[in-house]
C-alpha positions in Angstrom: 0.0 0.0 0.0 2.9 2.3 1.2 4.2 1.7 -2.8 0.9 3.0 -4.4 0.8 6.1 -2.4 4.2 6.8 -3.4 3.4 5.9 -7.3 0.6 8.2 -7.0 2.1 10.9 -5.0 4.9 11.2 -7.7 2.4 10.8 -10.2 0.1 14.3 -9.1 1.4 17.7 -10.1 -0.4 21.0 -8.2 -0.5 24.0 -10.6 -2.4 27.4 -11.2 -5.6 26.9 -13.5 -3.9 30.3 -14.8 -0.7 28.2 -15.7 -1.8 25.3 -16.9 -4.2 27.3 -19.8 -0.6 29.6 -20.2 0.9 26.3 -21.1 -1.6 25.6 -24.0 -1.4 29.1 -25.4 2.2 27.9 -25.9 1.7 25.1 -27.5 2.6 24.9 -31.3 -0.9 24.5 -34.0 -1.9 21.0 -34.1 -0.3 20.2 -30.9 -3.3 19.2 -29.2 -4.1 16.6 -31.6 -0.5 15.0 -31.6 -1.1 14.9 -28.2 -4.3 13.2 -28.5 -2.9 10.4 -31.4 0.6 9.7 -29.4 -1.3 9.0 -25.7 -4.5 7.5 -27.7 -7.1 9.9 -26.3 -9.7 11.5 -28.1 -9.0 15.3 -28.8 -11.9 16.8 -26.5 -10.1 14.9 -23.5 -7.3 16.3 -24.0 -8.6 19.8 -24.4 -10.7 19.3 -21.1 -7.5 18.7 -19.6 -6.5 22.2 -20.3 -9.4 23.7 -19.4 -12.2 22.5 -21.8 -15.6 21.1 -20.5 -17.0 19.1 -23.7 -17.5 15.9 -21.9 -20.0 15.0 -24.2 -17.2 13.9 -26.9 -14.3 13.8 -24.6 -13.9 12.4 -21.2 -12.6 13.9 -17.8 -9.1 14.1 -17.2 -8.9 14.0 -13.5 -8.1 17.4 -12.2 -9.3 18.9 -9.4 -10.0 22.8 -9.2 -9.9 24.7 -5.3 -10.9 28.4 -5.6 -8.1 30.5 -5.3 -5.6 33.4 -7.2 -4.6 32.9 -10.6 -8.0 30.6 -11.7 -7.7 28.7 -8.6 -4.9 25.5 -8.1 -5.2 22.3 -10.1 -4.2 18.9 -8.6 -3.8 17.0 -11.8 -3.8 13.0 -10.7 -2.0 12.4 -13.7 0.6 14.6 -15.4 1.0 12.7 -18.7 -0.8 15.2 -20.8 1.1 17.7 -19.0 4.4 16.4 -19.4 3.8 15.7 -23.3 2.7 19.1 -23.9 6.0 20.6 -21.9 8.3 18.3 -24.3 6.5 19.9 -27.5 7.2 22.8 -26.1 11.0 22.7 -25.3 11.4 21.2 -28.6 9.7 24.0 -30.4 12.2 26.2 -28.9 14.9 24.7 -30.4 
């Protein structure tokens, strides 16, 4: 049990809602869908993850939103998307 909690506690990330949306006005055109096709989501999903609420085509991305400055904090349970999207990122900047 001890193992899981650790696997999961390395797994969450805690973020601004204000960040997180900063970090998909970065992201180069058509990123969202190469993030979509390389982790085999569906596109909606992995715009809800940045902020988008079309649950009706994509799913929820399990994130959690407390009221606070800068659009509140995130608690993202799992930073995949995340981390994808900061990789495209860095190598656009290259």
């Amino acid at each position: 049990m001890i193992i899981v909690n650790l696997i999961l506690m390395l797994m969450t990330r805690l973020i601004t809602f204000n960040e997180l949306r900063q970090i998909k006005a970065q992201l180069p055109e058509g990123s969202i869908h190469r993030i979509a096709d390389e982790l085999n989501l569906d596109v909606e999903t992995v715009r809800n993850f940045f902020g988008g609420t079309d649950y009706k085509q994509g799913s929820a991305v399990g994130f959690h939103i407390e009221p606070g400055p800068n659009g509140g904090c995130v608690v993202l349970d799992d930073t995949t998307v995340l981390d994808r999207a900061l990789e495209i990122i860095a190598e656009s900047k290259k």
